[in-house]
C-alpha beads as a LAMMPS data file, in Angstrom:
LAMMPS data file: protein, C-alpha beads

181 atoms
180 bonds

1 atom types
1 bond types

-500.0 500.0 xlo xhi
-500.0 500.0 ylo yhi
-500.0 500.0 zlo zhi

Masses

1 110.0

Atoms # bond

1 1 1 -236.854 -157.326 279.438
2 1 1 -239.969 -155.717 278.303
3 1 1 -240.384 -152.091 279.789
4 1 1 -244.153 -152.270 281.011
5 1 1 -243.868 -148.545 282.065
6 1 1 -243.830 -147.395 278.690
7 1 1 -246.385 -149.177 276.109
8 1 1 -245.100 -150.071 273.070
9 1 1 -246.066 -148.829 269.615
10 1 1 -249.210 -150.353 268.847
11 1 1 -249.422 -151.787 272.051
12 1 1 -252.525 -150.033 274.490
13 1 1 -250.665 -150.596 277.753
14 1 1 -252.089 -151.940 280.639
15 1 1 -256.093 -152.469 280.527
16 1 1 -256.927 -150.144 283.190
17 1 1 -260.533 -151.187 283.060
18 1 1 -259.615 -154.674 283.874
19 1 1 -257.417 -153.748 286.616
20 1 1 -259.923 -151.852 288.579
21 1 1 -262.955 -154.524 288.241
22 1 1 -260.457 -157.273 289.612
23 1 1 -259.677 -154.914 292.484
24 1 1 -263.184 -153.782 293.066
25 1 1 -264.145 -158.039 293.010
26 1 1 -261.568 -158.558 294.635
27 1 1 -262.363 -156.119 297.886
28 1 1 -265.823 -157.445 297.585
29 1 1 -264.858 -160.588 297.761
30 1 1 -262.942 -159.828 300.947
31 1 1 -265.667 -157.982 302.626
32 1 1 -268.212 -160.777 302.195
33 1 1 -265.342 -163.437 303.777
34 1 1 -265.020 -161.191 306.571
35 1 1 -268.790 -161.408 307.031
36 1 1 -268.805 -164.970 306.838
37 1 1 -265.683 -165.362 309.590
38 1 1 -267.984 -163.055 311.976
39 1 1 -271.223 -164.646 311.283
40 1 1 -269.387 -168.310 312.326
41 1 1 -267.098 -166.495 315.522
42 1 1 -269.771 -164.090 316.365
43 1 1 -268.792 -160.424 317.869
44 1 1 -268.029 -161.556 321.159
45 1 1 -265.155 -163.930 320.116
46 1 1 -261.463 -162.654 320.824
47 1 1 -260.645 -162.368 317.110
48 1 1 -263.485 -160.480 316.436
49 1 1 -262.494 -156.861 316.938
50 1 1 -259.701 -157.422 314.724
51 1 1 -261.912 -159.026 312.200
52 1 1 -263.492 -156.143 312.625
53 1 1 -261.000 -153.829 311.994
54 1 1 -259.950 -155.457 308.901
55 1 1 -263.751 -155.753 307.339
56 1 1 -264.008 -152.129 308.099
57 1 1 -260.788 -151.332 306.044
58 1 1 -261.822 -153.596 302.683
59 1 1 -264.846 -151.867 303.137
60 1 1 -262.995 -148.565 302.686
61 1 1 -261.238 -150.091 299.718
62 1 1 -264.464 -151.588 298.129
63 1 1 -266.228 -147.354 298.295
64 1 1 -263.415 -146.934 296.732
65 1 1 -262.547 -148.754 293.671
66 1 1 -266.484 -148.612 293.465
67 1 1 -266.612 -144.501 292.854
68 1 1 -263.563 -144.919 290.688
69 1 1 -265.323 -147.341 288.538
70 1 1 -268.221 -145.553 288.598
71 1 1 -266.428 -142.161 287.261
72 1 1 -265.034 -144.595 284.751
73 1 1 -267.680 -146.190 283.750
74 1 1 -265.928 -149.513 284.152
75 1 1 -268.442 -152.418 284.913
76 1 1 -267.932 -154.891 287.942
77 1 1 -267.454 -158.586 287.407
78 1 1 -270.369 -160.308 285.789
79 1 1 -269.071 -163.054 288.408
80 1 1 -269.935 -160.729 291.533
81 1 1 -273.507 -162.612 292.439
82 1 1 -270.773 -165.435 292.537
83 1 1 -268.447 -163.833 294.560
84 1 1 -271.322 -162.819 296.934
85 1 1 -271.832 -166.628 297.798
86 1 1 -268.365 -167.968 297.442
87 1 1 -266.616 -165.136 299.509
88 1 1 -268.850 -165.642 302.560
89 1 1 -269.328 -169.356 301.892
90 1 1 -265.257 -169.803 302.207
91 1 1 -265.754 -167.255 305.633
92 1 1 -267.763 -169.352 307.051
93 1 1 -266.105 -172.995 306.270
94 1 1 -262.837 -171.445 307.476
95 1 1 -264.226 -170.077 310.894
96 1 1 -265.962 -173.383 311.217
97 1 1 -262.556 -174.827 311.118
98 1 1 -261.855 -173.080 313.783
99 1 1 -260.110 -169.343 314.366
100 1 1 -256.649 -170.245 313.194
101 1 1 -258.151 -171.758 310.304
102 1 1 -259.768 -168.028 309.851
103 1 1 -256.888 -166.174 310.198
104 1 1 -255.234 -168.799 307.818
105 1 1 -257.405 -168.279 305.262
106 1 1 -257.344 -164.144 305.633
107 1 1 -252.978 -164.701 305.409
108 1 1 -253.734 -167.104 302.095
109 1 1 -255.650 -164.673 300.125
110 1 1 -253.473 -161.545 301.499
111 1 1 -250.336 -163.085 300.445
112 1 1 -252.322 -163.638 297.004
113 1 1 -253.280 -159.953 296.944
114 1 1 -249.965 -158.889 298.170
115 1 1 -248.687 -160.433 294.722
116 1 1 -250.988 -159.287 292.562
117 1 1 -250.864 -155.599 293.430
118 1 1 -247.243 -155.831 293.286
119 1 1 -247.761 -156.799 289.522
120 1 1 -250.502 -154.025 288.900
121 1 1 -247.599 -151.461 289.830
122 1 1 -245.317 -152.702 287.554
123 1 1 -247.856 -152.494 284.572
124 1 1 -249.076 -149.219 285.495
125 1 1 -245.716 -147.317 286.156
126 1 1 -246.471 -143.503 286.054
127 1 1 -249.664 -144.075 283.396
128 1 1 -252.212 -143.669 285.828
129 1 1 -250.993 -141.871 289.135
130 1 1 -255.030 -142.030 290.630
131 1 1 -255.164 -145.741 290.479
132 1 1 -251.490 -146.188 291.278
133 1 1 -251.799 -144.623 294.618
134 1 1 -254.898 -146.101 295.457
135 1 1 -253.104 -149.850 295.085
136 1 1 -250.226 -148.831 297.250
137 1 1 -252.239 -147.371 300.283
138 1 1 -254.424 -150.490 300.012
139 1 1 -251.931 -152.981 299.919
140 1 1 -249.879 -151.409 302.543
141 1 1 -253.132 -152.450 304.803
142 1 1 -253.744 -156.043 302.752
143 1 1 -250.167 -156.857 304.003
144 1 1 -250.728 -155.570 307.354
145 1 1 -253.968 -158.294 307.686
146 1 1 -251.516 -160.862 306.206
147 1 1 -248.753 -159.983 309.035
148 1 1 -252.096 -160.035 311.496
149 1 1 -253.604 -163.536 310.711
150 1 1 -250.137 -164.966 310.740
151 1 1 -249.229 -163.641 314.550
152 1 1 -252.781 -164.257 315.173
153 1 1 -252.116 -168.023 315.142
154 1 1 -252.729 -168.754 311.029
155 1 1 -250.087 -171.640 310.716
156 1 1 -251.488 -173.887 313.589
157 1 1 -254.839 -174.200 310.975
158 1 1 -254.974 -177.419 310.900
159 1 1 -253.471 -179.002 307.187
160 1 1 -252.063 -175.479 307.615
161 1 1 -249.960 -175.900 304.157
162 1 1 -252.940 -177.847 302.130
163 1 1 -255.392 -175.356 303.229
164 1 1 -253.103 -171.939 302.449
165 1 1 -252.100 -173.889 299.221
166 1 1 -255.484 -174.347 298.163
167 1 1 -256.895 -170.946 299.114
168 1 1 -254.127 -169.341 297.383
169 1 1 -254.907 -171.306 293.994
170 1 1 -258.708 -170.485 294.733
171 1 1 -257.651 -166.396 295.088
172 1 1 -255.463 -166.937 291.313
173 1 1 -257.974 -168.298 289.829
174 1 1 -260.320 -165.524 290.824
175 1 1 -258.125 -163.050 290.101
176 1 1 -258.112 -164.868 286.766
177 1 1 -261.454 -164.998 285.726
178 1 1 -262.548 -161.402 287.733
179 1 1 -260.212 -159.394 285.427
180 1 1 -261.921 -161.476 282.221
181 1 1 -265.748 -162.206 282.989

Bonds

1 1 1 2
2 1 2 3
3 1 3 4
4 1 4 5
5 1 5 6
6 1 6 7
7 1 7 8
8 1 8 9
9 1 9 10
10 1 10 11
11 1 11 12
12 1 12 13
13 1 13 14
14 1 14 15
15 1 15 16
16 1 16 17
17 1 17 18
18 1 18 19
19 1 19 20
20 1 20 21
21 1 21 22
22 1 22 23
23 1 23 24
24 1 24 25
25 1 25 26
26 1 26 27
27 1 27 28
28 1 28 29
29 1 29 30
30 1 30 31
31 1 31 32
32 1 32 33
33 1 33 34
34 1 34 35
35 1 35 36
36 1 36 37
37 1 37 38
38 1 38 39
39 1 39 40
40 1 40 41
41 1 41 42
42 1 42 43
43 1 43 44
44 1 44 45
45 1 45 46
46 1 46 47
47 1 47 48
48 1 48 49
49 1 49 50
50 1 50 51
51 1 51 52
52 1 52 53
53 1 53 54
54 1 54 55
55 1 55 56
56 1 56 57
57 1 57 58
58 1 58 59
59 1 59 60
60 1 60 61
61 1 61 62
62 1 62 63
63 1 63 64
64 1 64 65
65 1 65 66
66 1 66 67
67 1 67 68
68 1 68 69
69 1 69 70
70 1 70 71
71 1 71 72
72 1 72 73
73 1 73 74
74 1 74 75
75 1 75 76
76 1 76 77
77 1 77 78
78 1 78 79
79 1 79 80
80 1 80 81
81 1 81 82
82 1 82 83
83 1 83 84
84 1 84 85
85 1 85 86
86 1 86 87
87 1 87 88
88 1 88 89
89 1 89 90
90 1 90 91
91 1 91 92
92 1 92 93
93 1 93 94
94 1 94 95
95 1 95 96
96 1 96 97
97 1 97 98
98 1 98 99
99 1 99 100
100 1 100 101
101 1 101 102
102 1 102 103
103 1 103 104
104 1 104 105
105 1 105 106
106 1 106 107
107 1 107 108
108 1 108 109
109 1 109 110
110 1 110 111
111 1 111 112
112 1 112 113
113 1 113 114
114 1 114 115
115 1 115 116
116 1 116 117
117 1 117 118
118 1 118 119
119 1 119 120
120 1 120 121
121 1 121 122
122 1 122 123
123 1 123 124
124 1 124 125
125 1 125 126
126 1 126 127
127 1 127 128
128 1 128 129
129 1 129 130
130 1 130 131
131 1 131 132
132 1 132 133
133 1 133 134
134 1 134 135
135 1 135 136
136 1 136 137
137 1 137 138
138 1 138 139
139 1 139 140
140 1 140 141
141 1 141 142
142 1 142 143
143 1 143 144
144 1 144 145
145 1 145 146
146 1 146 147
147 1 147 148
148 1 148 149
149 1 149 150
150 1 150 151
151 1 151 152
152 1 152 153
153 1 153 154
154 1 154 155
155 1 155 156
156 1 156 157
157 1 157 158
158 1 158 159
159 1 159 160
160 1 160 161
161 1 161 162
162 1 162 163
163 1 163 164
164 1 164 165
165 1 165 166
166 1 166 167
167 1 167 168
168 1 168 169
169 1 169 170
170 1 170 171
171 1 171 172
172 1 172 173
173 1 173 174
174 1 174 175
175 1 175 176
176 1 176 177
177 1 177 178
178 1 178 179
179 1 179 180
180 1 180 181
């Protein structure tokens, strides 16, 4: 097994740069879902608050991974007017669906994002402590929203499995094409 904690000769290590514009798209991404979910429920609905609550924490990411890029003078996503659309669009069509479709969606992608910061650890090791801790205190909370939307009612979403499965697939292939474009 490769050690990823140590690059190897000629080898750069993790691309940094990469990492943090999928994370910044990605928070985007999340804040602009949440803001679809809310525009569909509305602020007086019973899931709101915790809607709420969440939105106000991937908003905390997004300052976040959006000073660090800035200090780094990493870009964002050329795909972010994309993201924009598609993040609130996919709000939206799951709160239409109904709230357990919502919170379905929200455990989908968090399970996703769960994953993928699990694998940004393990390429980063102890190269770039800033970063690092950033993706554990975040994920902590993107695991707490998964644990939320699932005792919030997620897997009675109608076509619970297709729609998880599919939303999951969507979030990969993001993930994909953020860290690239």
């Amino acid at each position: 097994m490769t050690n990823t904690h140590t690059p190897r000769p000629g080898h750069a290590g993790p691309d940094r740069a990469a990492m943090l514009r999928v994370d910044q798209a990605g928070e985007y991404g999340a804040t602009r879902i949440y803001a679809g979910q809310l525009a569909v429920l509305g602020d007086r609905h019973p899931m709101a608050r915790q809607i709420e609550h969440m939105a106000a924490q991937e908003d905390r990411h997004l300052d976040h991974f959006n000073a660090m890029m800035a200090r780094r003078q990493v870009r964002p996503t050329l795909l972010q007017p994309f993201w924009h659309v598609a993040g609130f669009a996919l709000g939206a069509a799951s709160a239409i669906m109904g709230p357990e479709a919502a919170m379905a969606c929200t455990a989908a992608i968090e399970t996703e994002i769960d994953r993928h910061y699990s694998e940004q650890l393990e390429a980063l090791g102890d190269t770039d402590p800033e970063l690092s801790d950033a993706i554990v205190d975040f994920q902590a909370e993107e695991v707490e929203h998964r644990d939320a939307a699932l005792a919030a009612g997620a897997e009675r979403a109608p076509a619970y499995p297709v729609l998880s499965g599919l939303v999951r697939m969507g979030c990969r292939v993001a993930i994909a094409f953020s860290t690239r474009i």
